[in-house]
N, C-alpha and C positions, 0 to 999 in steps of 0.2 A: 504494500500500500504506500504510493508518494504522499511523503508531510507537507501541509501548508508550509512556508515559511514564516516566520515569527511575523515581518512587518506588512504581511500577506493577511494572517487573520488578526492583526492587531487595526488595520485600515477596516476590515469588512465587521470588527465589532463596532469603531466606531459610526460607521455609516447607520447601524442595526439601532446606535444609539439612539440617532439623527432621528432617527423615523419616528422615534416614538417621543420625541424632544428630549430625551434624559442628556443633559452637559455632560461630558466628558474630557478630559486633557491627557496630554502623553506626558506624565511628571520625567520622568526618566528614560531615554532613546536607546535602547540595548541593543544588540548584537540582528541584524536585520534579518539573517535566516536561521539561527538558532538558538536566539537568546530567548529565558524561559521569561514569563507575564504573569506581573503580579496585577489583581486588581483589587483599586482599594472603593468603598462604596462609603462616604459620610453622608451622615444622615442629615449632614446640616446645624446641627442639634449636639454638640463635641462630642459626639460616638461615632463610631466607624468600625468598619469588618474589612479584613483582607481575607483573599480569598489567590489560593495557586492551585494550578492544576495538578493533582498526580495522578496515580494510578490507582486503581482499584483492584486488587486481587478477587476479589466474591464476586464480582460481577463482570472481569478481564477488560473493563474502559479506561476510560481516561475520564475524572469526572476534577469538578471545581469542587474543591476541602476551604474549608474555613484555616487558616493559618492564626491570627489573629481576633481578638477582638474586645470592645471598650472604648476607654478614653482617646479619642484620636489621637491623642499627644504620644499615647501607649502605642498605638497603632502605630504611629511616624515613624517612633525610635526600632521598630518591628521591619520595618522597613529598610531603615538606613543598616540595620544589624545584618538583614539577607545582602542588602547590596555591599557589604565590605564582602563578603563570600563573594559575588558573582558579581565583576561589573558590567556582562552582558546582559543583563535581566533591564527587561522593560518593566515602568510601572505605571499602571494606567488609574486615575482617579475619577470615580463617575462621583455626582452628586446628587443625589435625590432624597428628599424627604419623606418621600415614600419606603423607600427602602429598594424602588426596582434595580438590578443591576442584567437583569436579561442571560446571565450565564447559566439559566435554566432550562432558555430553549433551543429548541433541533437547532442543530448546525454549530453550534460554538461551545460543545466539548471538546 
C-alpha cells in the first residue's frame, strides 16, 4: 500500500477543515514526506487535547490516540517535549469550541 506523504495529508486535513469552517494553522513545518503530525485541538476555553497517530494492535489500523490533555499551557510544554525528540514532526492546531477536530472521519486515519 503507497503512504500519503506527510505535507500531502496534512494540506487535505486542512482543506477538510475549511469546509466545515473549523480555523486551523500549521504551528510547526516538519519533514514534508515523512515527518509524523501532531494535532492539537483548544477549546478556546485554556484546555486543549493532542492527539498523534499510532497504531493499533486489536484492530491492525492506524487510529488518532489522545497523547495529551488539560491545561493548554500543559499541552504546549507536551508539545515542545515531543519536538526536542523529533524535529521533523509537524504540529497542526485547530481551534474550536466545540470540540470538533474531524480526525474521526473516513479518510484521515
Amino acid at each position: 500500500m503507497t503512504r500519503l506523504t506527510s505535507r500531502f495529508w496534512v494540506d487535505a486535513y486542512l482543506a477538510r477543515l475549511r469546509v466545515f469552517d473549523i480555523p486551523a494553522f500549521v504551528v510547526a513545518h516538519g519533514d514534508d514526506t515523512g515527518g509524523a503530525v501532531l494535532v492539537k485541538l483548544s477549546t478556546l476555553d485554556d484546555k486543549a487535547v493532542l492527539f498523534q497517530r499510532s497504531f493499533d494492535l486489536m484492530s491492525d489500523s492506524r487510529v488518532w490516540a489522545e497523547l495529551a490533555a488539560g491545561a493548554e499551557r500543559d499541552v504546549d510544554a507536551a508539545i515542545e517535549r515531543q519536538r526536542g525528540f523529533d524535529p521533523d514532526l509537524w504540529v497542526i492546531e485547530v481551534e474550536d469550541r466545540a470540540g470538533r477536530h474531524l480526525l474521526d472521519q473516513e479518510g484521515l486515519s
